[in-house]
C-alpha positions as CSV (number, residue, x, y, z in Angstrom):
1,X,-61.2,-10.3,-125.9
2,X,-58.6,-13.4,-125.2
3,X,-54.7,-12.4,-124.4
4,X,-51.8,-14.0,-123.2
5,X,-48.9,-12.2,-121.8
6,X,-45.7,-13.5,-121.4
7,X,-47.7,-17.0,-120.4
8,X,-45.3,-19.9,-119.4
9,X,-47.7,-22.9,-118.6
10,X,-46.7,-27.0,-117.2
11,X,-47.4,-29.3,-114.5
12,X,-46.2,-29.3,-110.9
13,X,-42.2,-28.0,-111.9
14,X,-41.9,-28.6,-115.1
15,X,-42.4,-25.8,-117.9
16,X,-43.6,-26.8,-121.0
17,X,-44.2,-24.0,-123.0
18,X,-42.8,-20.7,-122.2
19,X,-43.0,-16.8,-123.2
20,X,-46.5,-17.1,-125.0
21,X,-47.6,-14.2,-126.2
22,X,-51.1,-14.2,-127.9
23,X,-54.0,-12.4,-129.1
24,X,-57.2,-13.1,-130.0
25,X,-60.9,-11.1,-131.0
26,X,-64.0,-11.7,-131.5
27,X,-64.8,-13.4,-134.5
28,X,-61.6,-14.7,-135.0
29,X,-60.0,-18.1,-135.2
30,X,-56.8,-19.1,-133.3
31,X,-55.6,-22.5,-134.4
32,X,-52.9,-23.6,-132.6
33,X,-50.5,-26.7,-134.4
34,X,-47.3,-28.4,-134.0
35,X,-45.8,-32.0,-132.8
36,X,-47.4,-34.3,-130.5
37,X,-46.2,-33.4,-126.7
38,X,-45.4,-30.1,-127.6
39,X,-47.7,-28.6,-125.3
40,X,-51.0,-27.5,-127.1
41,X,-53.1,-29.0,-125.2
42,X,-51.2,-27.9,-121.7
43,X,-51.6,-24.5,-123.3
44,X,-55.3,-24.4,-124.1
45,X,-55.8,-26.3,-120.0
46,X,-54.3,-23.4,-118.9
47,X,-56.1,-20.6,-121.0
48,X,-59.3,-22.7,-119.4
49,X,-58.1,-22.1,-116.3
50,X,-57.8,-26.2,-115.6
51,X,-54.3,-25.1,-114.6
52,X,-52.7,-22.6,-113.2
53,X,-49.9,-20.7,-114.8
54,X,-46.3,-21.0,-114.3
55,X,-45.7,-17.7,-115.0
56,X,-47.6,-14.6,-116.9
57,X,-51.1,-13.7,-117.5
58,X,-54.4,-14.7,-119.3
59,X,-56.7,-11.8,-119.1
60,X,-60.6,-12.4,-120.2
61,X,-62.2,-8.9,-121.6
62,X,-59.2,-6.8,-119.7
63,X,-59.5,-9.4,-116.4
64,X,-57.0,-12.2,-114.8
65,X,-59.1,-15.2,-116.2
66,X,-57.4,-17.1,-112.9
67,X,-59.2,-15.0,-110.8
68,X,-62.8,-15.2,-111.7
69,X,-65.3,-17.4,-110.5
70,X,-65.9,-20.6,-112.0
71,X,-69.7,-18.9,-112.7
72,X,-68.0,-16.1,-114.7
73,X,-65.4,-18.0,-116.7
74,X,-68.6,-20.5,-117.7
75,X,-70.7,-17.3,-118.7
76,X,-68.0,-15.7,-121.0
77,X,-65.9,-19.6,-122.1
78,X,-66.7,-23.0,-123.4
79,X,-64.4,-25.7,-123.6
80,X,-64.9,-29.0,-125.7
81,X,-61.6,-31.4,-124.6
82,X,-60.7,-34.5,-126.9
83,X,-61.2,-36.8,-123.9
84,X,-63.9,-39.3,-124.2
85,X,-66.8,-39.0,-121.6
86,X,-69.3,-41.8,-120.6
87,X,-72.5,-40.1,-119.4
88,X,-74.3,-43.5,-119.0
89,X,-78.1,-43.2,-120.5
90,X,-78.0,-39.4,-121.0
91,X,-79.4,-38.0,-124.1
92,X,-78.2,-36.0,-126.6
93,X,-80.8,-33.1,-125.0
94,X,-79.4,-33.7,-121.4
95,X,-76.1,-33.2,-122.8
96,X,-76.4,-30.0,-123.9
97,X,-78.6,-29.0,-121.2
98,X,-75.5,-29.0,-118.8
99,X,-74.3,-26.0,-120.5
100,X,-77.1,-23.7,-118.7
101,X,-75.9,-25.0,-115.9
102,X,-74.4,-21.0,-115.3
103,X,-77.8,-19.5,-115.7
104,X,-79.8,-22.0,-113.6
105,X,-81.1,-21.4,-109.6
106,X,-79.3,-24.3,-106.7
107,X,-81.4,-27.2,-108.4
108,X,-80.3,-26.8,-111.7
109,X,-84.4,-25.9,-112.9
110,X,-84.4,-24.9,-117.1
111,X,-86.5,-22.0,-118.0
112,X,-88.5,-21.0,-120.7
113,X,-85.5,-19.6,-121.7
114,X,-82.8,-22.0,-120.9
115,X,-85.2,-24.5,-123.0
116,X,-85.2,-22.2,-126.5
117,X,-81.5,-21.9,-126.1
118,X,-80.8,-25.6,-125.6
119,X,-83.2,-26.0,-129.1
120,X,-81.3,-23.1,-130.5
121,X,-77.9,-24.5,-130.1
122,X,-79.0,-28.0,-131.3
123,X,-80.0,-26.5,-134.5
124,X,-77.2,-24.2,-135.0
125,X,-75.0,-27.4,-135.3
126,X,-77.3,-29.1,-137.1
127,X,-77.9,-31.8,-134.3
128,X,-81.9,-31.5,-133.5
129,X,-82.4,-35.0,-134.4
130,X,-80.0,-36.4,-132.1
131,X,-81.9,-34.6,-128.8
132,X,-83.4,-37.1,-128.3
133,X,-81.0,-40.1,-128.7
134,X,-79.0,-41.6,-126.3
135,X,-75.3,-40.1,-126.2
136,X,-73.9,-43.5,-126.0
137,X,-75.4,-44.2,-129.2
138,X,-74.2,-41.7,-131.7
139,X,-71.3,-42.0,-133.8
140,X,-68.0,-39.8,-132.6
141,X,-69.0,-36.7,-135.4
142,X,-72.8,-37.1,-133.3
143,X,-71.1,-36.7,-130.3
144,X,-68.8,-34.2,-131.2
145,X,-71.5,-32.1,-132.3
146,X,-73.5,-32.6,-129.2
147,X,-70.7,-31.6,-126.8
148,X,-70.4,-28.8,-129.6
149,X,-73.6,-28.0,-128.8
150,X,-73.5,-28.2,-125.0
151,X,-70.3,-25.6,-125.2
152,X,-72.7,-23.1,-127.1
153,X,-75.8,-23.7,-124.7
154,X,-73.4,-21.6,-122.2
155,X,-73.9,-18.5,-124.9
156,X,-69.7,-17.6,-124.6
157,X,-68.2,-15.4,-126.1
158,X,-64.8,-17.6,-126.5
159,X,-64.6,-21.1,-127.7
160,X,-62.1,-23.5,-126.4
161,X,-61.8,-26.9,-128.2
162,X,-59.0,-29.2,-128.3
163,X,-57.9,-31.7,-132.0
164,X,-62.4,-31.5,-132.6
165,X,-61.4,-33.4,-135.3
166,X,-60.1,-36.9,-133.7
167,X,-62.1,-39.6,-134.4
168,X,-63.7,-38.3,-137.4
169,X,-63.7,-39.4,-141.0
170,X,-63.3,-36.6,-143.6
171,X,-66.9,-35.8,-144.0
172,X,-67.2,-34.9,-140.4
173,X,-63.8,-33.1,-140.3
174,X,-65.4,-31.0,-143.3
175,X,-68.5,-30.3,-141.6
176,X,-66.7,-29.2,-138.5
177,X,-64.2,-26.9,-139.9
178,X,-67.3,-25.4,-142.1
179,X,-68.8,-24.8,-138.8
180,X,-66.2,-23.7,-136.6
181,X,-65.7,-20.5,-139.3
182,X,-69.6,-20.1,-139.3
183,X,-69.6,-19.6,-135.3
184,X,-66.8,-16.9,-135.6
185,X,-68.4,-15.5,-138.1
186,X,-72.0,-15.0,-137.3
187,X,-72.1,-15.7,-134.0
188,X,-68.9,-13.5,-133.4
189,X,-67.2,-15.9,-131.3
190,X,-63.4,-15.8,-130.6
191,X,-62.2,-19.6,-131.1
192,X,-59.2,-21.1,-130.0
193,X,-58.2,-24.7,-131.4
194,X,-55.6,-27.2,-132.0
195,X,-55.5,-29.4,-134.9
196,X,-53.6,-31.9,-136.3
197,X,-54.7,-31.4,-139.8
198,X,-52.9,-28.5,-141.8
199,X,-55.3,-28.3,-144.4
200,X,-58.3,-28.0,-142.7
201,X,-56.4,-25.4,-140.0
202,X,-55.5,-23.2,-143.1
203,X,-58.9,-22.8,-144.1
204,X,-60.1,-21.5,-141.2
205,X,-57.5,-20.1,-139.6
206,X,-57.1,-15.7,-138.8
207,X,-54.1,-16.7,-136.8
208,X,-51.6,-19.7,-136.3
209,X,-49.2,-20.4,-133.3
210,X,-46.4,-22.7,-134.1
211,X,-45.2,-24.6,-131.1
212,X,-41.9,-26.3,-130.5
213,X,-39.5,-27.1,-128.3
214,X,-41.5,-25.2,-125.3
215,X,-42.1,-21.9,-127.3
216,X,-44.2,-20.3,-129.9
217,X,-41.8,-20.8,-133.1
218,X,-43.9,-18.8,-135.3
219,X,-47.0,-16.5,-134.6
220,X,-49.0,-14.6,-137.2
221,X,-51.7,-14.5,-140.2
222,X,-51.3,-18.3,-141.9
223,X,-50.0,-16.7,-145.3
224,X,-47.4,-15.0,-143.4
225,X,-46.2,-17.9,-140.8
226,X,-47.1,-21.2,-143.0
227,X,-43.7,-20.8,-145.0
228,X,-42.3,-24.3,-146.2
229,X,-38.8,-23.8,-144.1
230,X,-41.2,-23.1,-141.1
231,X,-43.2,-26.2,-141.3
232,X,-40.5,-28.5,-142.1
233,X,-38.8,-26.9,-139.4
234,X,-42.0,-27.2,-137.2
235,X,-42.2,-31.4,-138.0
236,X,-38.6,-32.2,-138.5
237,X,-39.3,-33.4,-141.8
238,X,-36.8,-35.4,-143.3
239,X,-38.5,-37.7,-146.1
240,X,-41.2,-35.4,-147.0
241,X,-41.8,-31.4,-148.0
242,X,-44.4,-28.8,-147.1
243,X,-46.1,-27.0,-149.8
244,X,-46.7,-23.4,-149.3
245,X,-49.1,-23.9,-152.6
246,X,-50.8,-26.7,-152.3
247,X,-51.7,-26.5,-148.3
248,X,-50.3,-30.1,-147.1
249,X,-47.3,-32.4,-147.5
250,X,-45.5,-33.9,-150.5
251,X,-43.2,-37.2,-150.1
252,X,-39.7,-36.9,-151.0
253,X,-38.5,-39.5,-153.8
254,X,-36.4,-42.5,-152.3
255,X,-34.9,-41.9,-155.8
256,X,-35.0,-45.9,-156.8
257,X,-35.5,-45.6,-160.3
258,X,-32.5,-43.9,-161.1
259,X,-34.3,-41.7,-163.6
260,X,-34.7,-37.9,-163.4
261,X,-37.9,-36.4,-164.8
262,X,-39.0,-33.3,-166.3
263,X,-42.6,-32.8,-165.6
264,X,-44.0,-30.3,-168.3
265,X,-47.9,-29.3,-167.0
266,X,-50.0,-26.3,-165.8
267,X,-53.0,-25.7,-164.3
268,X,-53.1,-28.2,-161.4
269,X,-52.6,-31.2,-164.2
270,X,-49.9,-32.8,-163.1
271,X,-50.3,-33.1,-159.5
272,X,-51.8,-36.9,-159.5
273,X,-48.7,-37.4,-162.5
274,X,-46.7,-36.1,-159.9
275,X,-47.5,-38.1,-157.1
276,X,-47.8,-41.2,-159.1
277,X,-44.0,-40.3,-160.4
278,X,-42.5,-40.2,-156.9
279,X,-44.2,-43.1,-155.7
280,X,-42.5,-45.3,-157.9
281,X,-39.6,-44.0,-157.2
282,X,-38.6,-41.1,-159.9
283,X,-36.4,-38.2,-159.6
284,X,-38.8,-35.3,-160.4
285,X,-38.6,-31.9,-161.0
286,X,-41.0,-29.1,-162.6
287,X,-40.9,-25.2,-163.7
288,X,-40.7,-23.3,-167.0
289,X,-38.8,-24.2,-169.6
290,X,-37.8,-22.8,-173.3
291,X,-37.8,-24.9,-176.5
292,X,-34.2,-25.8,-176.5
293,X,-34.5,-27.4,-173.7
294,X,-36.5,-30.4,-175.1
295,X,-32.8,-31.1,-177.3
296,X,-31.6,-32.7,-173.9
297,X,-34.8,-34.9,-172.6
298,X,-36.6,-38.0,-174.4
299,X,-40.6,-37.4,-174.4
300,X,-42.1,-40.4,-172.3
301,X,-45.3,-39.3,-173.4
302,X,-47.6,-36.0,-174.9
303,X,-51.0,-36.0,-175.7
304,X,-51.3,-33.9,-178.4
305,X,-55.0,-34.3,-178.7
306,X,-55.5,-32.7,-175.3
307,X,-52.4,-30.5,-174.9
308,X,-54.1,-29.5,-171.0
309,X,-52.4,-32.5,-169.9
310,X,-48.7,-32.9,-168.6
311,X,-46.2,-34.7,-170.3
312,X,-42.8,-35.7,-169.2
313,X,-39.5,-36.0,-170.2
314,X,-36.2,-38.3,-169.1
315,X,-32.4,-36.9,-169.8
316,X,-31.2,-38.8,-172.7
């Protein structure tokens, strides 16, 4: 469907990224992560053919995507960029009309056709209602699922969008990322995104590319790339850890207290314990421990009533 070989991309003479190697199918989801100026967004304006590559090849269903006509790469891609547009009094419905702009004769005239798949579109991202309100209007998740919209009125086959989730408040992001695996699932679409949000790019996610320092650091199925070495790696973390378990970031304690604590739980019960611990400063640590261990620590507190919950100790 979607492959880069040996793809080096950057402006004028400067190389961002180099020796990208990538592969994508239908009904798959690429998410691309890493810093900010490491190049994602050069990388996805290049697979879009808004630049031209440095060096290597994007091929499009076995073709040089640089070498079609801007007629055929709109037929077969859709691109949704983070940068804001102002389209004045347009509605939401003139928005997402300009993606039949492919399929229509020299004056841009909508069908029959080109009208059911505008509606169609609307509806598959839950955005009928907003057809008829200005774009200027809606809220940033409105808008995002009207240009959302728009990209699917051009019936592609792959999906280009760049952080969709900027500007948004967690419902949105929710709704987005729930809709993003629905596309590439049962529309069979082959998706291609950056996102700053690990969580929400795990959930998703067939395959992560891991950029830094102008190349692809790790490449792969998330379970097998999104190791915590890698990410801290990925981040330069210093004052904080990645957990391969619970999907996101952990602070570091600054250590202030001067106290090291055992955290005794299971089943998810002491992550809030946890946080609230190292917040305030505690040394903590976790695992599996035998009776005779307790002979060394001071219980801070135990709940014997509800023995679900944690309880931790201090060394005496």
């Amino acid at each position: 469907m979607l492959r880069a070989e040996n793809l080096s991309v950057g402006y004028d003479n400067y190389i961002v990224v180099e020796g990208i190697n990538l592969e994508i199918r239908e009904g798959e989801i690429l998410c691309i992560i890493g810093p900010n100026g490491a190049g994602k967004s050069t990388l996805l304006k290049t697979i879009a053919t808004y630049l031209k590559p440095k060096k290597g090849v994007v091929y499009l269903n076995g073709r040089n995507i640089h070498k079609l006509s801007a007629r055929e790469i709109a037929r077969e891609m859709s691109v949704v960029l983070t940068e804001q547009v102002n389209p004045g009094n347009l509605t939401g419905y003139d928005i997402v009309a300009i993606g039949r702009h492919p399929y229509t004769d020299i004056f841009g005239r909508l069908g029959k056709r080109d009208r059911e798949v505008i509606e169609q579109a609307a509806k598959s991202v839950n955005a009928t209602h907003l057809l008829s309100k200005n774009f200027f209007e809606m809220s940033d998740g409105e808008r995002q699922k009207i240009k959302i919209a728009r990209a699917l009125a051009q019936e592609p086959k792959v999906l280009i969008l760049d952080e969709p989730t900027s500007f948004l408040d967690a419902k949105h992001k929710i709704e987005l990322t729930i809709l993003l695996r629905k596309l590439a699932t049962e529309n069979n679409l082959a998706i291609v995104v950056t996102l700053h949000d690990i969580e929400l790019a795990l959930r998703i996610a067939d395959k992560m590319a891991l950029i830094k320092d102008g190349k692809i650091m790790a490449y792969g199925c998330p379970e097998d790339v999104m190791k915590r070495e890698v990410v801290n790696s990925l981040y330069d973390l210093k004052s904080a850890n990645y957990s391969e378990v619970l999907g996101y970031f952990e602070l570091k304690s600054l250590g202030s207290k001067n106290c090291k604590v055992f955290l005794v739980c299971g089943g998810g019960t002491g992550a809030n314990v946890m946080r609230f611990l190292v917040k305030n400063g505690y040394n903590v640590a976790v695992g599996v421990v035998s009776l005779s261990f307790f002979s060394s620590f001071k219980v801070l507190s135990f709940l014997i009533e509800t023995p679900a919950l944690p309880f931790f100790l201090t060394q005496k």
